[in-house]
N, C-alpha and C positions, 0 to 999 in steps of 0.2 A: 669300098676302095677297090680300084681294078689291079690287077697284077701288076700293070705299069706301074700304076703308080705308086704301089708300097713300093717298087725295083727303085724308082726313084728317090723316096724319103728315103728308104734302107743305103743307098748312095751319098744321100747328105748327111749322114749320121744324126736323122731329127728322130727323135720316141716314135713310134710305133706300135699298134694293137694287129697282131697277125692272130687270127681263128683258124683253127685246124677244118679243112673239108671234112674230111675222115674220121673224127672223132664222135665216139660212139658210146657215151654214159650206159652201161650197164650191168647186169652181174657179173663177178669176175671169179670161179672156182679156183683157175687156178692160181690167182694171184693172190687168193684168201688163203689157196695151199700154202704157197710160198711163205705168206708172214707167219703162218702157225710153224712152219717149221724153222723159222730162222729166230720165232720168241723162243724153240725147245732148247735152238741151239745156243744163246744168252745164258737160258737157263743153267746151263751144264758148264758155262764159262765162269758163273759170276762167281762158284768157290776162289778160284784162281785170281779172279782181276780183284776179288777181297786180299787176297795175300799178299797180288804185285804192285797194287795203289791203295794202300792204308786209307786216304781218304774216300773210299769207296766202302768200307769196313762199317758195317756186318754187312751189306746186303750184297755186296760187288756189283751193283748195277748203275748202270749210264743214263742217266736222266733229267733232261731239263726240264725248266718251268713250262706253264701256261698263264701270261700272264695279260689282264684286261688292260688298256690305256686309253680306258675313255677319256682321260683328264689331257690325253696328249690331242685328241680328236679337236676341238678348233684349231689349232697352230699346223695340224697336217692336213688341216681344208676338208673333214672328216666331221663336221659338227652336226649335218644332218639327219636325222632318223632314217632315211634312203640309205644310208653307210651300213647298217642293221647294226651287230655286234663286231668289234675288232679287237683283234687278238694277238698278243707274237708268242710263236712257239722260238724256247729261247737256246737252241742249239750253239748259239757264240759264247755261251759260258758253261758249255758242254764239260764234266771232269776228265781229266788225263787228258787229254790236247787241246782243250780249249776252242772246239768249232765241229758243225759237222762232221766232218771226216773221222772222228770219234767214230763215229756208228760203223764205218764200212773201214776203216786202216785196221784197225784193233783186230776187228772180226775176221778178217782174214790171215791178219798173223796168229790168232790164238787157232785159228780154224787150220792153219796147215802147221801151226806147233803141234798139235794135236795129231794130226796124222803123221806126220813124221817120225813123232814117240812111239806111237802103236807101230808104226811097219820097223821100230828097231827094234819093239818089246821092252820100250820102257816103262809102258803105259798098257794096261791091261783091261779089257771090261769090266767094269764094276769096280775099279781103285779109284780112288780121290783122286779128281785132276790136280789138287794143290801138289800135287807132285811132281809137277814138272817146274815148281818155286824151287826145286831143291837143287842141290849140288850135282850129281849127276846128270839130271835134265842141260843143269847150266852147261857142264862139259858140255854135251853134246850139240847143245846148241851152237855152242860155242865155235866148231867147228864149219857151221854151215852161215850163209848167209842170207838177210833177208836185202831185196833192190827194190826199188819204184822210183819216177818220173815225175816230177811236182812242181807245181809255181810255189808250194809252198803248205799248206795246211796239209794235206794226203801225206807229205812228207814228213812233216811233225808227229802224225799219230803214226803213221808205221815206224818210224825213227824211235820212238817211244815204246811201242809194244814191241818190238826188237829188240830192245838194250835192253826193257826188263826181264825177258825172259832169257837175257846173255848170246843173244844172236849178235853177229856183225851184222851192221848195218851201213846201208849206202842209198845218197837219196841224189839225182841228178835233175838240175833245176837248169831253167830258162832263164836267158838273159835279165828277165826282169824281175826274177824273186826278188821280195824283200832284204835288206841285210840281216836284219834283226831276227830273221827267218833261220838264214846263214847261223845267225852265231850261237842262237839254241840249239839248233841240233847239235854242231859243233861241240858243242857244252855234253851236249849229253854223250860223247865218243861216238856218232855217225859222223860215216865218210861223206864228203858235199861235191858233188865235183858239178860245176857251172857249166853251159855251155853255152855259147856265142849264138845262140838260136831263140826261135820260140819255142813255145807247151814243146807240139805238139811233135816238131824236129828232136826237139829235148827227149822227150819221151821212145821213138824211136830209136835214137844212138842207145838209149838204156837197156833196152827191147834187145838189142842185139848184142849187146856189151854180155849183158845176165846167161844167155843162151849159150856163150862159152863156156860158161860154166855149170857142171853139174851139183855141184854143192850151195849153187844159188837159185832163192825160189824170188822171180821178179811180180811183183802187187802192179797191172797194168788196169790202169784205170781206164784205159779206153778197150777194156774186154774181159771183167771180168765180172763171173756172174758169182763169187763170194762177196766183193765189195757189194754189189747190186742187191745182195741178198743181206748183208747185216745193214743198209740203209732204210731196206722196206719195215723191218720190226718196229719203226719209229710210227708208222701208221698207228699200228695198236696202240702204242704208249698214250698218242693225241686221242683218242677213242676215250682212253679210260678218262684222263683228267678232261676233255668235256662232260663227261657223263657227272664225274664230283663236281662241276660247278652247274649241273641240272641243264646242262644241254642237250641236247638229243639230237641227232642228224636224220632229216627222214625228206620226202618229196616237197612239204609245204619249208620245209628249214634246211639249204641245200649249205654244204661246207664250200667256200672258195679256196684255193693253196695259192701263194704265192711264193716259188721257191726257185732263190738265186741259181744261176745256173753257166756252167762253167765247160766241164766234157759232157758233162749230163748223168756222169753218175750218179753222183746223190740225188740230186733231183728228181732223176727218173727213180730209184729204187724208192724214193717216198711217195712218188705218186703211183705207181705199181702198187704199192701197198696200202695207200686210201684207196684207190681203185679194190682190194680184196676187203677192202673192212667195211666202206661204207657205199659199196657199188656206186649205181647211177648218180647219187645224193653227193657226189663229190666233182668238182671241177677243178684240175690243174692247172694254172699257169708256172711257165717258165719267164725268168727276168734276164736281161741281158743289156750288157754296154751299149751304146749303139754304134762303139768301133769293132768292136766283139759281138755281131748275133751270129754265133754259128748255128746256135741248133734253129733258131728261124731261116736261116738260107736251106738249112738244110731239112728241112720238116716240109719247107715248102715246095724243094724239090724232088721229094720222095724217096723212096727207098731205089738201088741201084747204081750212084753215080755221088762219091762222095764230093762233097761239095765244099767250100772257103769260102770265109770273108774276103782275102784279098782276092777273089773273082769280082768283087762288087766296088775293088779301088779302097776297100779300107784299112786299114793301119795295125788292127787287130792290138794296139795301144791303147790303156787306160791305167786309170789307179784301182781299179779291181782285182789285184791282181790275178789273184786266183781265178778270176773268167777272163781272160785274155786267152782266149784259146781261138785259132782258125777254127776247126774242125769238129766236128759233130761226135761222141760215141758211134759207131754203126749197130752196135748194141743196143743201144738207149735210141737209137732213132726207132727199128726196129720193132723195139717194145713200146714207142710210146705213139706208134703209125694210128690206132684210136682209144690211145689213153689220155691222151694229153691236148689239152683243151685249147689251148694258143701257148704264145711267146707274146710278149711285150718290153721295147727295149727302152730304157734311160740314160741319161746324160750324167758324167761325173761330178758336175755344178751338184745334179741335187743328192746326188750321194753324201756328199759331205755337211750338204743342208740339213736332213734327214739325219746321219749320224749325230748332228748335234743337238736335234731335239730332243733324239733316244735319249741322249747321255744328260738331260733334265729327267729325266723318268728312273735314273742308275742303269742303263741298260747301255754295255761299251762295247761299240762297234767297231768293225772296222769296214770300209768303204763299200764293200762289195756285198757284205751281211744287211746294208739297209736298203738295198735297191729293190725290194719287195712292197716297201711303203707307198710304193707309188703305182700298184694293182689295183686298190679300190677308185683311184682315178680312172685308170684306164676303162676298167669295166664299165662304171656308171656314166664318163663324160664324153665316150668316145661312138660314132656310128658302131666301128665295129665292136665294140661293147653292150652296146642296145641291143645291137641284130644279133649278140648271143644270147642274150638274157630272154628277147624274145623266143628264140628256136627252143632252147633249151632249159628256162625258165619264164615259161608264158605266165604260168598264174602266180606265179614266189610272188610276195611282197617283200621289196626288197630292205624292207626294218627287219625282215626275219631271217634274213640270210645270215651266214656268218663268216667272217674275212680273216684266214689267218696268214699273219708274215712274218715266213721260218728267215729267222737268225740267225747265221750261219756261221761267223767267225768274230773274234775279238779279241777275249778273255786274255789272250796271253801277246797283244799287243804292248810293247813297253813305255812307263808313263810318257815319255817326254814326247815320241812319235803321235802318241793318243792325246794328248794338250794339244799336238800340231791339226791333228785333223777336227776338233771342237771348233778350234780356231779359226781356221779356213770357213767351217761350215758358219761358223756366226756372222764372219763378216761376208759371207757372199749374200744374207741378208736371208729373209723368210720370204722374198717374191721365188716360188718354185716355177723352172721353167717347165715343167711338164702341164702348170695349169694349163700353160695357153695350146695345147695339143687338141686341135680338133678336124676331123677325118670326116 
C-alpha cells in the first residue's frame, strides 16, 4: 500500500494494516532490565495491596487469566490451522479496577505512597510496607492529594488506589466518559470534575490545575515512566503461564500481541516488556478505532512533530471510549520508534460483534477491550500482513505461531449497559466488516 493511499483509507475511517519501517525484532537488555525491576518492585507492594484489597489476600498480586478459545475460533473466522494457537490474555477482569490500567494506576500510586512515607520517615528500610494500611499513614495521606486525566479506566484504578490508602483523589475526564464511570468513582469519595473537551485537552487542564498545587502528585499518562513501568511487568506474568500450558516462544514459534491502544501507555509498557522477555520472538501490534488511530498517524510520521487525528478530518468519536484519544504518548512513540511492529485499526460495528461472542465464552467486555480480535485477520488476510510475515517470519509455519488478544477492560461495566452492548453486537449480525478488508 503507498503512503497515499493508507492517507486515504486512514480519511475514510476503513480498517487498516500500517507496518512499522523501523521496527527492529531484537534483543532488548534494557527493556528485560526494566521488567525485572518493576516484577522487584510488585514484589515489595503485594504485603500492602494483600491488606488494602482483601480479595487479593494471601498473595497481594494482580493477575489475569490465559485463556485458550479454540471453541470461539469458527464464529471469529479463526477455524483454520493457519490461525496457529489463540489466546486472550484476560486483563478486563483484572482485581481492584477491573481492566488494564490495574497494572500501571496502582503502581504508581503505591510507588509514590511509598516515597512520600520514606522522605517523611514514616516508612523506614527494612519495616513492613503493610504500614502504611495503618492509621498514621492514613493521616498523612490524607493530607495530600493524588490527580490524573482519564476517559475513564486510569481514572478507576488510581481513584482506587488513592482512596485506599486515604489520599484525596481527583480524576478529570473528557466529555465522553462514560456515566457509570462517573458514578463509581463518585461512590468511592473521588472528586470528578468533566470537562467540555477531549482526552487529550482534558488531560492538559489537569496538568496544570495539579501544578498549583504542591501537596498534589498528578499520574499523567501521557508522560509517565511509573505507569509505563508497572504495565511492562505483565510481559513476565504471559511468559510464565505460557510456559504451564507447554508453550515455549522461540524463532520457529514467534508470539503475535494484539493490544488495544488508546495514549499508548499500556500498550507500549507491554510490548516494551515482551520486547525484554521474549526479544526478537515477539511482534506487537497496536489496535485502534478508525476515528481514533492516533498512534498510527503518529508512528507513521515519526518522532519530532506531534501529530492528530483531526489533521486527517476525523472525529476522534467512538464507543471505545477509553481510545478516543487525538494524540499519541510522545513517550510511547519514542519508545516504541523499533519496538512496535504496526497499528491496525477497526470499525465500532465489530466491536460490539466480537464483544458478544466473547461473552458466549464468559468473557465481559466492554467495546474497546475486544478490538484486538480482529489482529489474526489483519495479519494473515491482509498484503500488508503477508509482506510482514514474509520479512519477518519467512520460514514460521503459521499453525505454530501464537496470537494473543490482551483484554483490556470490562469487569466492572454495570449489568444493564452490558445486556445493551451483547445486544447491539447480536443483532448487527456475525457478517464482520473487517473480513471484506483487502489491501
Amino acid at each position: 500500500m503507498s503512503d497515499e493511499t493508507l492517507l486515504q483509507r486512514l480519511r475514510a475511517a476503513e480498517p487498516v494494516l500500517w507496518t512499522n519501517p523501523g521496527y527492529a525484532p531484537q534483543t532488548d537488555p534494557q527493556a528485560m532490565a526494566d521488567v525485572m525491576g518493576a516484577k522487584a518492585a510488585w514484589a515489595r507492594f503485594a504485603p500492602l495491596m494483600a491488606e488494602l484489597w482483601p480479595e487479593l489476600a494471601p498473595s497481594g498480586v494482580i493477575r489475569s487469566t490465559l485463556t485458550d478459545i479454540a471453541d470461539l475460533r469458527p464464529a471469529l473466522g479463526y477455524a483454520a490451522p493457519e490461525y496457529g494457537t489463540l489466546l486472550v490474555k484476560g486483563d478486563h477482569a483484572l482485581p481492584v479496577a477491573g481492566s488494564v490500567k490495574a497494572r500501571g494506576g496502582v503502581f504508581e500510586v503505591l510507588s509514590i505512597a511509598v516515597s512520600q512515607a520514606r522522605g517523611a520517615e514514616l516508612l523506614y528500610d527494612g519495616e513492613d510496607i503493610e504500614k502504611l494500611a495503618g492509621d498514621d499513614a492514613r493521616a498523612f495521606f490524607g493530607e495530600r492529594r493524588i490527580a490524573v486525566g482519564s476517559t475513564g479506566n486510569l481514572g478507576l484504578s488510581v481513584g482506587i488506589a488513592a482512596r485506599a490508602l486515604g489520599y484525596k483523589a481527583t480524576v478529570h475526564m473528557s466529555h465522553d466518559a462514560k456515566a457509570w464511570k462517573v458514578a463509581r468513582l463518585q461512590s468511592l469519595g473521588v472528586e470528578v470534575v468533566q470537562h467540555e473537551t477531549d482526552y487529550s485537552q482534558a488531560v492538559a487542564a489537569a496538568r496544570e490545575i495539579a501544578a498549583r498545587d504542591p501537596l498534589t502528585h498528578f499520574v499523567d499518562d501521557e508522560d509517565s515512566l511509573l505507569l509505563f513501568k508497572g504495565y511492562s511487568a505483565a510481559a513476565a506474568e504471559l511468559k510464565e503461564q505460557l510456559a504451564e500450558q507447554g508453550i515455549s516462544i522461540g524463532p520457529d514459534r514467534p508470539l503475535i500481541l494484539y493490544l488495544p491502544c488508546g495514549i499508548g501507555g499500556a500498550p507500549g509498557g507491554i510490548a516494551h516488556g515482551a520486547r525484554g522477555v521474549f526479544g526478537p520472538d515477539v511482534h506487537p501490534f497496536f489496535v485502534e478505532p478508525v476515528q481514533a488511530p492516533s498512534a498510527l498517524v503518529q508512528m507513521r510520521e515519526g518522532l519530532g512533530r506531534e501529530t492528530s487525528v483531526y489533521e486527517l478530518g476525523l472525529s476522534n468519536r467512538t464507543e471505545a471510549d477509553g481510545m478516543a484519544v487525538a494524540t499519541m504518548s510522545q513517550l510511547v512513540a519514542e519508545r516504541m520508534q523499533r519496538r512496535l511492529a504496526g497499528v491496525f485499526t477497526v470499525g465500532d460495528d465489530d466491536l460490539f460483534r466480537w464483544l458478544a461472542l466473547a461473552e458466549t465464552k464468559g468473557l465481559r467486555l466492554e467495546p474497546s477491550a475486544a478490538s484486538g480480535f480482529g489482529g489474526p485477520q489483519m495479519l494473515m488476510n491482509t498484503h500488508e500482513g503477508r509482506a510482514f510475515r514474509a520479512m519477518h517470519m519467512p520460514t514460521v509455519d503459521p499453525a505454530r505461531a501464537v496470537h494473543v488478544i490482551w483484554t483490556t477492560g470490562g469487569a466492572f461495566v454495570p449489568e444493564e449497559q452490558y445486556q445493551g452492548f451483547v445486544a447491539k453486537g447480536r443483532a448487527l449480525g456475525p457478517r464482520f466488516d473487517l473480513k471484506g478488508v483487502s489491501s
